[in-house]
PDB file of N, CA, C and O in Angstrom:
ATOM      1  N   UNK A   1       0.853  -1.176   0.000  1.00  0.00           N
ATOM      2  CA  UNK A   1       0.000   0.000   0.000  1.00  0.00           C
ATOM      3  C   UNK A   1       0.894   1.233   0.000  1.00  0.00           C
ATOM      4  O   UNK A   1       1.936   1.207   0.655  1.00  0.00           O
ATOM      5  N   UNK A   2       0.477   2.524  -0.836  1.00  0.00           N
ATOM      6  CA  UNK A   2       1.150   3.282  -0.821  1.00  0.00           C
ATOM      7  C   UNK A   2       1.208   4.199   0.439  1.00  0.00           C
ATOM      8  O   UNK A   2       0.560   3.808   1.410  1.00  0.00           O
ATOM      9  N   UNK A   3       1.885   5.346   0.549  1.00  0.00           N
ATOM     10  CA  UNK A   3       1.622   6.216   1.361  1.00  0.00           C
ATOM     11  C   UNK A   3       0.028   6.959   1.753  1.00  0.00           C
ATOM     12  O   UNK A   3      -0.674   7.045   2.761  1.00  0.00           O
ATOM     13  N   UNK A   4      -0.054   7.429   0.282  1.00  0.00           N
ATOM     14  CA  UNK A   4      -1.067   8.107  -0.282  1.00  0.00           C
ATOM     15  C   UNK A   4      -2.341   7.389   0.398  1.00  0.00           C
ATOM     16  O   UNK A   4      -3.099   7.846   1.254  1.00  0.00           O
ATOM     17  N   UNK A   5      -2.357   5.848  -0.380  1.00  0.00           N
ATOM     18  CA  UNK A   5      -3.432   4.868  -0.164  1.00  0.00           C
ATOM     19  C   UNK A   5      -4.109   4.974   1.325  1.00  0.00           C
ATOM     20  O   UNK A   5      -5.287   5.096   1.662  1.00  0.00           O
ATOM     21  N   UNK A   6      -2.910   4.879   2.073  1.00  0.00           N
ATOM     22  CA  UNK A   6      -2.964   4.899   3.836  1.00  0.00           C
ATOM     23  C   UNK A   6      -3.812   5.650   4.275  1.00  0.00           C
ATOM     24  O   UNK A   6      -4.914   5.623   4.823  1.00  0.00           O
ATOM     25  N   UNK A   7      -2.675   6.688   3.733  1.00  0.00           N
ATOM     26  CA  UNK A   7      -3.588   8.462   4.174  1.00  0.00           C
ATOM     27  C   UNK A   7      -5.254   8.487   4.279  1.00  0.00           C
ATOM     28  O   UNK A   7      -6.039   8.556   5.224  1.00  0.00           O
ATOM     29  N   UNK A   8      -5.377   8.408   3.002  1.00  0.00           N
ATOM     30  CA  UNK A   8      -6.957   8.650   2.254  1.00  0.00           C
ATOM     31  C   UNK A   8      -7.703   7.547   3.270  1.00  0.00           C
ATOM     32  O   UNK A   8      -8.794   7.953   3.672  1.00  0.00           O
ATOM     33  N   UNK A   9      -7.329   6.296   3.730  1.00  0.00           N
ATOM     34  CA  UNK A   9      -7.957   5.101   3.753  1.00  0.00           C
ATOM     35  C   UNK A   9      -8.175   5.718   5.309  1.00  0.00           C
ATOM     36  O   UNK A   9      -9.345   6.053   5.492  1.00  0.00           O
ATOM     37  N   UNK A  10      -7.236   5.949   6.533  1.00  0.00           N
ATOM     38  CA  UNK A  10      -7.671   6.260   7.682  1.00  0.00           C
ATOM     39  C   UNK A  10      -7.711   7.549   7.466  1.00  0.00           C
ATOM     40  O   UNK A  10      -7.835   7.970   8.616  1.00  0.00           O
ATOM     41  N   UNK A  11      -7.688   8.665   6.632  1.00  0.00           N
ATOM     42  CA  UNK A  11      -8.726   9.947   7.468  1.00  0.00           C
ATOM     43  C   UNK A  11     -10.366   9.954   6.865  1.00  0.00           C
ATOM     44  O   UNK A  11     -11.028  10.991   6.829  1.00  0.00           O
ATOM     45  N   UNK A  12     -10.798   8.850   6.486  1.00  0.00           N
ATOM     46  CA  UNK A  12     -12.595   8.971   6.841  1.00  0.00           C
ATOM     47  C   UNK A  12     -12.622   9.639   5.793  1.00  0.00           C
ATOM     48  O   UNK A  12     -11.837   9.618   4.846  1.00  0.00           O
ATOM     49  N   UNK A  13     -13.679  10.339   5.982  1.00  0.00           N
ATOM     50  CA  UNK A  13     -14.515  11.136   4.634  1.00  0.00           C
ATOM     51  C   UNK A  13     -13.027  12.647   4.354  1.00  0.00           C
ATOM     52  O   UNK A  13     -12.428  13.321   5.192  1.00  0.00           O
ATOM     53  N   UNK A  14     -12.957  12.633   3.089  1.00  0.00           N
ATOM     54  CA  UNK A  14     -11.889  13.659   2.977  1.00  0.00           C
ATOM     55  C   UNK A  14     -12.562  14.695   1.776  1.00  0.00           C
ATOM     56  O   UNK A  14     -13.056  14.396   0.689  1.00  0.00           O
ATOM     57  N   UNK A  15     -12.413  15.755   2.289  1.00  0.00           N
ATOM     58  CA  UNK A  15     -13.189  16.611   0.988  1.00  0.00           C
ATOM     59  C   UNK A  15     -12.062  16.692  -0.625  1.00  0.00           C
ATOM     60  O   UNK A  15     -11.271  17.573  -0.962  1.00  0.00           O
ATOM     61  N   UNK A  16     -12.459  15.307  -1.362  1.00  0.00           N
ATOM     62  CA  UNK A  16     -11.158  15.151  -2.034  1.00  0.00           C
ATOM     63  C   UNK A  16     -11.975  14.944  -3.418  1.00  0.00           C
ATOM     64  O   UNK A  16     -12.905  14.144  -3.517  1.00  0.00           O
ATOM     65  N   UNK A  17     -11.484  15.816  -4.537  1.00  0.00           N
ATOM     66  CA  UNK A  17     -12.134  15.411  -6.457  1.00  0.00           C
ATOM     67  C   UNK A  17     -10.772  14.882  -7.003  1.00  0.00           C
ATOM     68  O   UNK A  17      -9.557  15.048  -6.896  1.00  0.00           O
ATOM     69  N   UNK A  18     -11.491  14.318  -7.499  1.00  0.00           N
ATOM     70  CA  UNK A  18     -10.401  13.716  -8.284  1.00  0.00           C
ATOM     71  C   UNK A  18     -10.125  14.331  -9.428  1.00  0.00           C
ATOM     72  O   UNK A  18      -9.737  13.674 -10.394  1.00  0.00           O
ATOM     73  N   UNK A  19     -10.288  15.721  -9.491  1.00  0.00           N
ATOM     74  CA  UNK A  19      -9.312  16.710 -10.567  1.00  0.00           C
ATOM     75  C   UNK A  19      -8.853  17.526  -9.740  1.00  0.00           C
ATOM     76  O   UNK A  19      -8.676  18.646 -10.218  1.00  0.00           O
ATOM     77  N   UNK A  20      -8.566  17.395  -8.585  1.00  0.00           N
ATOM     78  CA  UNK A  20      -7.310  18.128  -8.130  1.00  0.00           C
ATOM     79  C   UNK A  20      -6.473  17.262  -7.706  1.00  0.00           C
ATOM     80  O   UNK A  20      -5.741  17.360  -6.721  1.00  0.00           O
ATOM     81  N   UNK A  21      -6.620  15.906  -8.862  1.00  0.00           N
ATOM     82  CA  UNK A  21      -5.478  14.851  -8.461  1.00  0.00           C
ATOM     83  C   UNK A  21      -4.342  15.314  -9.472  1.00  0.00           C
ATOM     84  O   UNK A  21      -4.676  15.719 -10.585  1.00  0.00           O
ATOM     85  N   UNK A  22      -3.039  15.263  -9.110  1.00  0.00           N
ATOM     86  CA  UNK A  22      -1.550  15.598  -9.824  1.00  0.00           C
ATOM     87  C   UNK A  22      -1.810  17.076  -9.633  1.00  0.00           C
ATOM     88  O   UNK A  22      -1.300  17.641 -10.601  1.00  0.00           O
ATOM     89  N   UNK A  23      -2.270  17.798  -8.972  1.00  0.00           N
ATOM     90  CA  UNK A  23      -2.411  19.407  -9.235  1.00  0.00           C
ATOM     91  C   UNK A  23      -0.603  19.455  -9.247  1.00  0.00           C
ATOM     92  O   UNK A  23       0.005  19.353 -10.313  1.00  0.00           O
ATOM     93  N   UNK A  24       0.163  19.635  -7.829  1.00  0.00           N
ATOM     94  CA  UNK A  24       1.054  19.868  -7.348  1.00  0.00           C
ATOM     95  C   UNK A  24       1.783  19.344  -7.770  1.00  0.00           C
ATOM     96  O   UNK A  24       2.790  19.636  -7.124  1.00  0.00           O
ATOM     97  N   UNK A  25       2.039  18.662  -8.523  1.00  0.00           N
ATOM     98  CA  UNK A  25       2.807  18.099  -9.925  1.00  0.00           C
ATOM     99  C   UNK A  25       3.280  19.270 -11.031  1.00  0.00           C
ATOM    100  O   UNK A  25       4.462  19.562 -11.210  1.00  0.00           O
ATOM    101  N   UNK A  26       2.527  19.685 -11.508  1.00  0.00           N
ATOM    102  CA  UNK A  26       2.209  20.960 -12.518  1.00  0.00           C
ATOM    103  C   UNK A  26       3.315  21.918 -11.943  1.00  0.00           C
ATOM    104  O   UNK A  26       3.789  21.749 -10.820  1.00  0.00           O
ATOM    105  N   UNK A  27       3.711  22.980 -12.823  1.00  0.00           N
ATOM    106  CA  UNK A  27       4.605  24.249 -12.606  1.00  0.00           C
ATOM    107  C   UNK A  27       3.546  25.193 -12.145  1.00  0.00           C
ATOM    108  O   UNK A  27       2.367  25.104 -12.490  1.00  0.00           O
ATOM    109  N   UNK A  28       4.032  26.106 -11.342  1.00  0.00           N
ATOM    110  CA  UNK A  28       3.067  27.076 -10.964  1.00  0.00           C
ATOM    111  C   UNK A  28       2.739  28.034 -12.349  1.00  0.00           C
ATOM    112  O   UNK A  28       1.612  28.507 -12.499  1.00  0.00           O
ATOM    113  N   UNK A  29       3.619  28.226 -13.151  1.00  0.00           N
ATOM    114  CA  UNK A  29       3.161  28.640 -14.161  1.00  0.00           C
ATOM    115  C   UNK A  29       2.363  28.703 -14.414  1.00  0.00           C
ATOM    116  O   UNK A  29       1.660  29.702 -14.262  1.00  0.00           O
ATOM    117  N   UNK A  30       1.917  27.292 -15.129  1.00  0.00           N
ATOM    118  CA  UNK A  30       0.777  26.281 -15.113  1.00  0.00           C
ATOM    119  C   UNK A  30      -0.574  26.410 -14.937  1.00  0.00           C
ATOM    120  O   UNK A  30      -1.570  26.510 -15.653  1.00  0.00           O
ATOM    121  N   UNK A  31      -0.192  26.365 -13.251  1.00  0.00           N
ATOM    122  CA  UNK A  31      -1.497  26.590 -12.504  1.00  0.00           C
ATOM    123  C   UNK A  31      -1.846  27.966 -12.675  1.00  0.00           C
ATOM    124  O   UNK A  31      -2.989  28.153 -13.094  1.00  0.00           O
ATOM    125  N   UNK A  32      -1.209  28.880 -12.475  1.00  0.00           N
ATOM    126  CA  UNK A  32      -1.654  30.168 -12.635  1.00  0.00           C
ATOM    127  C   UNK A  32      -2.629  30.109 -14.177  1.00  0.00           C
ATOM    128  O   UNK A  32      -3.858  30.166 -14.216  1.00  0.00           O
ATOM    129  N   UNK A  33      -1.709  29.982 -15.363  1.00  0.00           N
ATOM    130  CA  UNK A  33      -2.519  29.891 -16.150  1.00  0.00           C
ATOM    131  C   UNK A  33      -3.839  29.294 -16.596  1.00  0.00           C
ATOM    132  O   UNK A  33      -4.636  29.852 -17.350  1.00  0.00           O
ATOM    133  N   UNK A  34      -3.964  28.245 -16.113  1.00  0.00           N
ATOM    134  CA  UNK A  34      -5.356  27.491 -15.535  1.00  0.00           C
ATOM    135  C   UNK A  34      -6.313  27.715 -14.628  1.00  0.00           C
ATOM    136  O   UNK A  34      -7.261  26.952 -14.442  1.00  0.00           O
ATOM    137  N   UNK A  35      -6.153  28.569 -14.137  1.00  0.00           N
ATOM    138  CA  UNK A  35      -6.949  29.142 -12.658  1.00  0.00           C
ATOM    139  C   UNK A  35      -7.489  28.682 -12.674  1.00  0.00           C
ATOM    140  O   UNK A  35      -8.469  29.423 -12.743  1.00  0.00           O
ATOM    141  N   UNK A  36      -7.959  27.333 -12.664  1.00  0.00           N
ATOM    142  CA  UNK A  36      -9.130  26.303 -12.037  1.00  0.00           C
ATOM    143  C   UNK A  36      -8.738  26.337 -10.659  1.00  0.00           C
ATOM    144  O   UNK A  36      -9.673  26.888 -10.078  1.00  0.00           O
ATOM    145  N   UNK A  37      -7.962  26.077  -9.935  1.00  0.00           N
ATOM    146  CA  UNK A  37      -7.592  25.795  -8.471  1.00  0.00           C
ATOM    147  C   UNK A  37      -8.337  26.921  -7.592  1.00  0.00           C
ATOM    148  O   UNK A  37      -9.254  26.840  -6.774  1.00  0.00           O
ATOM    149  N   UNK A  38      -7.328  28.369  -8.250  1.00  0.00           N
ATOM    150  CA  UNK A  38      -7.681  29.580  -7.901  1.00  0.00           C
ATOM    151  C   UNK A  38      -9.387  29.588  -7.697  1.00  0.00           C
ATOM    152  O   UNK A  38      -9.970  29.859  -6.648  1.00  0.00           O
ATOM    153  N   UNK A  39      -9.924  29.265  -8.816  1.00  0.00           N
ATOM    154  CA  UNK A  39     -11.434  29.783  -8.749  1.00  0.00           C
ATOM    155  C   UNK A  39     -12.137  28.777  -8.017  1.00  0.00           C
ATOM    156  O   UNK A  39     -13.253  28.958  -7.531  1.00  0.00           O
ATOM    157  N   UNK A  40     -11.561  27.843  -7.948  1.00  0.00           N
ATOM    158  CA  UNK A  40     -11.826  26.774  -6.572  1.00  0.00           C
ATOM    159  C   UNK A  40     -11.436  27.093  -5.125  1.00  0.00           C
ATOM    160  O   UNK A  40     -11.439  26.196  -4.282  1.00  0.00           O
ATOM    161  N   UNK A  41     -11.148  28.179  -4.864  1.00  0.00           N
ATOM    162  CA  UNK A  41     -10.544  28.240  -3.479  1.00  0.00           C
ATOM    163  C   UNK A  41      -9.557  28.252  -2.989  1.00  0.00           C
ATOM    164  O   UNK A  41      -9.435  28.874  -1.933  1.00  0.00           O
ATOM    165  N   UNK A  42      -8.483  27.583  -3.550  1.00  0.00           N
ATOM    166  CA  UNK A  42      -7.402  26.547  -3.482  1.00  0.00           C
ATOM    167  C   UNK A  42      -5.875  28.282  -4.019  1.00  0.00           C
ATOM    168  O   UNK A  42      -5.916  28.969  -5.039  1.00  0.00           O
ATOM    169  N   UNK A  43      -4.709  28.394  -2.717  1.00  0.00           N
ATOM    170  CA  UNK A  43      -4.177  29.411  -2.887  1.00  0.00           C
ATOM    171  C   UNK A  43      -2.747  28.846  -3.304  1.00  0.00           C
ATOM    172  O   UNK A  43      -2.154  27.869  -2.846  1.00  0.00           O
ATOM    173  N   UNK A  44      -2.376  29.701  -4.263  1.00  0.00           N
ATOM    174  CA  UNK A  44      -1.089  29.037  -5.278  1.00  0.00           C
ATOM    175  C   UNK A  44      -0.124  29.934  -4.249  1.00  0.00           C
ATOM    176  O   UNK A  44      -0.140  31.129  -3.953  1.00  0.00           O
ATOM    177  N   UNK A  45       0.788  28.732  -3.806  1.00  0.00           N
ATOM    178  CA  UNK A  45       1.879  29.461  -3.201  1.00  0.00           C
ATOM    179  C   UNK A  45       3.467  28.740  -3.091  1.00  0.00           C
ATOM    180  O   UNK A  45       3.646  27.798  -2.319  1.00  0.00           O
ATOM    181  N   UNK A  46       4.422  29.206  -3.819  1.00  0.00           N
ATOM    182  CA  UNK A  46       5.355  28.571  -4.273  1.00  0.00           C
ATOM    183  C   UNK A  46       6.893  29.069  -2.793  1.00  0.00           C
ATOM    184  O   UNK A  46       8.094  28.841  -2.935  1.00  0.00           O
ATOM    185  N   UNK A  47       6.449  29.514  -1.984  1.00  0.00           N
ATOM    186  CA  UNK A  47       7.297  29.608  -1.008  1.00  0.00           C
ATOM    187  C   UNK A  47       8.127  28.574  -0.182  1.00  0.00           C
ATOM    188  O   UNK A  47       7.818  27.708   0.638  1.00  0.00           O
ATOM    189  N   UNK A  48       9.261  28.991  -0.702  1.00  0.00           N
ATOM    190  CA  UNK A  48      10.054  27.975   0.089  1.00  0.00           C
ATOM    191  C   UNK A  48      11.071  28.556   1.261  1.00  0.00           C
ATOM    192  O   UNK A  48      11.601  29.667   1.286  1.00  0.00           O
ATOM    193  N   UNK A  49      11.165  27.709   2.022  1.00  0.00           N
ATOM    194  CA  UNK A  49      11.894  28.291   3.283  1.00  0.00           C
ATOM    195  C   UNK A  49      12.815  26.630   3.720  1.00  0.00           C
ATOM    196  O   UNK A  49      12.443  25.456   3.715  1.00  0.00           O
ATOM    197  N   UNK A  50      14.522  27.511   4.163  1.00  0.00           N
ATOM    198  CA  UNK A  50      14.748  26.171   4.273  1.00  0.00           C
ATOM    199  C   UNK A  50      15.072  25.932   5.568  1.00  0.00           C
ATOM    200  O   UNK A  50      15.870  26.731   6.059  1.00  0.00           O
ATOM    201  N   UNK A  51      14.597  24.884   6.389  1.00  0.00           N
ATOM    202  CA  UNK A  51      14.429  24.791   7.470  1.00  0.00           C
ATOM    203  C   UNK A  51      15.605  24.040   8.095  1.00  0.00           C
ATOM    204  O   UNK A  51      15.594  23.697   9.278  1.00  0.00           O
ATOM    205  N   UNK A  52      16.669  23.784   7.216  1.00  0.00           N
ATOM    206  CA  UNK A  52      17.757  23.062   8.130  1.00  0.00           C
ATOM    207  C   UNK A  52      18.833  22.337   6.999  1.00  0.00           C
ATOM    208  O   UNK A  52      18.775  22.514   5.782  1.00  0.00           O
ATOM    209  N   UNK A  53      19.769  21.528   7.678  1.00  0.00           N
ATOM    210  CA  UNK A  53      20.607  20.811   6.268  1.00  0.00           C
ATOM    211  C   UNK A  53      21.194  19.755   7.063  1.00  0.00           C
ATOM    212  O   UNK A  53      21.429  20.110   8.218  1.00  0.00           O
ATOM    213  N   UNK A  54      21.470  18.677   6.809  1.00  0.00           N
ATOM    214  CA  UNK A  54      22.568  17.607   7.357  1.00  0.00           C
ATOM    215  C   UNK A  54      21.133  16.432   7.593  1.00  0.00           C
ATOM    216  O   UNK A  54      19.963  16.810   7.545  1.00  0.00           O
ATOM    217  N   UNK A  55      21.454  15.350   7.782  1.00  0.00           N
ATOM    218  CA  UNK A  55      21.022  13.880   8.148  1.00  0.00           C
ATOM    219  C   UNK A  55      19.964  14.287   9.377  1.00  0.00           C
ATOM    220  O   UNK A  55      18.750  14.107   9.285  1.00  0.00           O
ATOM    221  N   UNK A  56      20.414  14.680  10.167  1.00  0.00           N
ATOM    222  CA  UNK A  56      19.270  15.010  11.182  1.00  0.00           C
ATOM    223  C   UNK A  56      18.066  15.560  11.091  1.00  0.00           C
ATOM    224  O   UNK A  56      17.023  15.144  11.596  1.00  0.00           O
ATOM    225  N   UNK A  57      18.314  16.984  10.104  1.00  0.00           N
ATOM    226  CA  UNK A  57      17.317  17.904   9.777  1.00  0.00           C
ATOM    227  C   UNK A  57      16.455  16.534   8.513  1.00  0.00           C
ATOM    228  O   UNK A  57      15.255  16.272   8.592  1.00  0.00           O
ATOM    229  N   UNK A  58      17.095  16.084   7.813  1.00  0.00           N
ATOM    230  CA  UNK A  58      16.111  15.453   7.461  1.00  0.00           C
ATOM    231  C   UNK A  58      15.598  14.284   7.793  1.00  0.00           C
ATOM    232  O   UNK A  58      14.737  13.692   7.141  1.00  0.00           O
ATOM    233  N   UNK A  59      16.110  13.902   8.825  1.00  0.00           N
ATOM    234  CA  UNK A  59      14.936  12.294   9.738  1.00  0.00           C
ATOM    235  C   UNK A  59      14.166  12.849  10.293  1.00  0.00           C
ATOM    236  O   UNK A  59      13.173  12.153  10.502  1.00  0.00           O
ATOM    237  N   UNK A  60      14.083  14.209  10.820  1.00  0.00           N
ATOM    238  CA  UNK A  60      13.431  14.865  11.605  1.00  0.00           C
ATOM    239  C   UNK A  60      12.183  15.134  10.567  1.00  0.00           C
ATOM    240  O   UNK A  60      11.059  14.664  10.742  1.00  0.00           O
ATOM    241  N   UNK A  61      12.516  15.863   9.598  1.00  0.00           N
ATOM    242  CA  UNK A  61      11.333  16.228   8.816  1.00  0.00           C
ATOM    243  C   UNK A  61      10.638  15.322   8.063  1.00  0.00           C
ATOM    244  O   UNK A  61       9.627  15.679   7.458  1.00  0.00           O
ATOM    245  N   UNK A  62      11.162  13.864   8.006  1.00  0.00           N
ATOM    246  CA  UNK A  62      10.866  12.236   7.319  1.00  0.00           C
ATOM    247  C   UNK A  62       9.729  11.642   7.937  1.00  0.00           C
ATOM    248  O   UNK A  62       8.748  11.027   7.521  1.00  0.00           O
ATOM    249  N   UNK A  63      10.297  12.138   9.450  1.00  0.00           N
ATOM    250  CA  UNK A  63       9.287  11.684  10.652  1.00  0.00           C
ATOM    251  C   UNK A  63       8.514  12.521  10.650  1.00  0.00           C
ATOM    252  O   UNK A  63       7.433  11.932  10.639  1.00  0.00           O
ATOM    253  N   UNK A  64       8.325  13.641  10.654  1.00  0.00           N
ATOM    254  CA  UNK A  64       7.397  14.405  11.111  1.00  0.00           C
ATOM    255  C   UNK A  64       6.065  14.359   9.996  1.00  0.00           C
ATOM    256  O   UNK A  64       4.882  14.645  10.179  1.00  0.00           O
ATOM    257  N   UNK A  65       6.722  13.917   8.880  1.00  0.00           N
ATOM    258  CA  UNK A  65       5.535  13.954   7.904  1.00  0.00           C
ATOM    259  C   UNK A  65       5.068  12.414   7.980  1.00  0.00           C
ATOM    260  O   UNK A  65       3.893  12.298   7.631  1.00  0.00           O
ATOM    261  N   UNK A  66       5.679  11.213   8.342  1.00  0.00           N
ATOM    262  CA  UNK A  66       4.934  10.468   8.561  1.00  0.00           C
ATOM    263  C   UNK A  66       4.220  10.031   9.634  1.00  0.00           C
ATOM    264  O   UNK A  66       3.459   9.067   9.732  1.00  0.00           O
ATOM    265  N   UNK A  67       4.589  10.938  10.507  1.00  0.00           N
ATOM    266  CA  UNK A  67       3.749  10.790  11.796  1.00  0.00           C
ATOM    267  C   UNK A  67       2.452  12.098  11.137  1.00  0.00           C
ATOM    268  O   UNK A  67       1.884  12.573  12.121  1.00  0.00           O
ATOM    269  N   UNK A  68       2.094  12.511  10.261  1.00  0.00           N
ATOM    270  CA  UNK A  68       1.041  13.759  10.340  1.00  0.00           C
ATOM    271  C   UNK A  68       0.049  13.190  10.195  1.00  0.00           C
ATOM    272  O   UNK A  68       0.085  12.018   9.820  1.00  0.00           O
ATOM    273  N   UNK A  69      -1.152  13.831  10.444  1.00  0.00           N
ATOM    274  CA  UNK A  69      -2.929  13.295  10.490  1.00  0.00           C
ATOM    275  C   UNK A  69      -3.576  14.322  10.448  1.00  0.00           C
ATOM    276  O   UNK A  69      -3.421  15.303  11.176  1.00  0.00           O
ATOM    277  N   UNK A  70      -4.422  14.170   9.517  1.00  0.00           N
ATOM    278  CA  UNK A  70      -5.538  15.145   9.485  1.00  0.00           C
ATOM    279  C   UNK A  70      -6.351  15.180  10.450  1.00  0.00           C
ATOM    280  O   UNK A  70      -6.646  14.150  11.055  1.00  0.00           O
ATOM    281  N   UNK A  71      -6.810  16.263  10.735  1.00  0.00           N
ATOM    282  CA  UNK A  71      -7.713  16.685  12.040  1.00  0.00           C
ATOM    283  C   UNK A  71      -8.608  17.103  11.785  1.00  0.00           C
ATOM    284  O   UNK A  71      -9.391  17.469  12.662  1.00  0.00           O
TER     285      UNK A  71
END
């Protein structure tokens, strides 16, 4: 089972279409030019921030996303 599969399977009802499947795949370019997302609600934001570097910083952030749950 994938990650994904997991996810979807224990958080219950998820407000999820299946055309905003691969969105975040796409270049923001992209999306901008498509404003389907946009006119859906959905806020294009390409910000990155880097939160650390070396082996630690990333088990830390490995874990932290597989320990996450929707609430």
């Amino acid at each position: 089972m994938v990650l994904s599969d997991s996810l979807f399977t224990r958080s219950g009802t998820l407000n999820y279409d299946d055309k905003y499947k691969g969105a975040s795949a796409k270049s923001l370019s992209s999306l901008k030019e498509d404003k389907g997302l946009s006119k859906d609600g959905f806020l294009l934001n390409n910000a990155r921030v880097l939160m650390g570097s070396g082996v630690e910083t990333f088990e830390k952030g490995k874990n932290a996303l597989r320990s996450w749950r929707y609430v």
